[in-house]
C-alpha positions in Angstrom: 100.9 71.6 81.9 99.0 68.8 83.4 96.0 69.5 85.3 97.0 68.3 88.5 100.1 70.7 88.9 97.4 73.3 88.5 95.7 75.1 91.7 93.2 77.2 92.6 93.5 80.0 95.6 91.2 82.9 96.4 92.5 86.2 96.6 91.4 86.7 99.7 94.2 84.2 101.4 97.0 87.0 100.4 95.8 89.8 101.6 94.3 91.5 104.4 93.9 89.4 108.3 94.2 85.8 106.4 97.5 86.9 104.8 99.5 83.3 104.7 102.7 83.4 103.0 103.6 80.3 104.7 101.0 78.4 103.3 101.5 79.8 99.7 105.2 78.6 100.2 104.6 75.0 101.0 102.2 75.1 98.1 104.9 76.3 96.1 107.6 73.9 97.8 105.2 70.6 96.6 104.8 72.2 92.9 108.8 72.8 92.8 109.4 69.1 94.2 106.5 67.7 92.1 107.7 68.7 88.6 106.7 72.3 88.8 102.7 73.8 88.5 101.2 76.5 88.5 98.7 78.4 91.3 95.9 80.4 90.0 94.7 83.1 92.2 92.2 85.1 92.4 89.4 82.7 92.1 86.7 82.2 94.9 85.5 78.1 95.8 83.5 76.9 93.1 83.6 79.8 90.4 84.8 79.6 87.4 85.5 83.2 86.6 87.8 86.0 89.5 85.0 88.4 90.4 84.6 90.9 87.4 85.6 94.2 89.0 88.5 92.4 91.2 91.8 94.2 91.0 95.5 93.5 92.0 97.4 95.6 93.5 100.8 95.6 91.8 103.2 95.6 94.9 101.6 92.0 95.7 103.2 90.4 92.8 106.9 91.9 94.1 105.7 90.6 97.9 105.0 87.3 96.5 108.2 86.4 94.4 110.2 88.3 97.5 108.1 86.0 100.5 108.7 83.0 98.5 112.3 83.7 98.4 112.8 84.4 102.1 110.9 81.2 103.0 111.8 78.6 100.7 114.8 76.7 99.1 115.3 75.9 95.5 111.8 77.3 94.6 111.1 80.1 91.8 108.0 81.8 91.8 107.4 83.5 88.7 103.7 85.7 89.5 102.3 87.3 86.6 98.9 89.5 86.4 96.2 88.4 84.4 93.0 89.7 83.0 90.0 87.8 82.4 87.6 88.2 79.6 85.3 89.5 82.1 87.5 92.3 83.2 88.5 90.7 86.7 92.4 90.5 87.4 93.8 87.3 88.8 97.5 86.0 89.4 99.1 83.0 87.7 101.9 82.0 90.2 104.1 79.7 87.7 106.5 77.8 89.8 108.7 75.7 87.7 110.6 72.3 88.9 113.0 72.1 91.2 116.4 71.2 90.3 117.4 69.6 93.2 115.0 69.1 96.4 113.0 72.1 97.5 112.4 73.2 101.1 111.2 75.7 103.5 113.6 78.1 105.6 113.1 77.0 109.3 112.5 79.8 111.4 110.7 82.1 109.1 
């Protein structure tokens, strides 16, 4: 996957006050139209590894794949859980191309 279908997201923007599905969804609406991607989350600005003791709580992968489906178009958001060699969790949200022209649900 090419590099710049590839994006970085702190944990922190899906979960607690900052929660913003709508956000993730317009990432994932520009991925689907731009020949798919991939969002990597669970990363803070500027590091290269999640936080080492960082853990996902397993209902947010259902809550992402079901958000992305009530807000979006033509868009599939495949999550998965990852762990790093450090022993921090992250998600790879895998969003593959659209096959026709992804869009958001007005009114969401």
């Amino acid at each position: 996957m090419d590099a710049r279908h590839i994006g970085r997201k702190s944990l922190r923007w899906l979960t607690g006050k900052s929660l913003n599905f709508e956000e993730l969804a317009r990432d994932c609406v520009s991925l689907a139209n731009g020949g798919g991607g991939a969002l990597v989350i669970g990363f803070e600005d500027g590091e290269e590894d999640p936080p080492p003791h960082q853990h996902i709580e397993r209902g947010l992968l259902d809550r992402i794949r079901q958000r992305i489906g009530e807000l979006t178009v033509g868009v599939q958001a495949l999550p998965e859980l990852q762990r790093h060699e450090n022993g921090g969790e992250y998600i790879l949200l895998s969003v593959p191309p659209s096959a026709g022209v992804a869009t958001l649900v007005a009114d969401r």
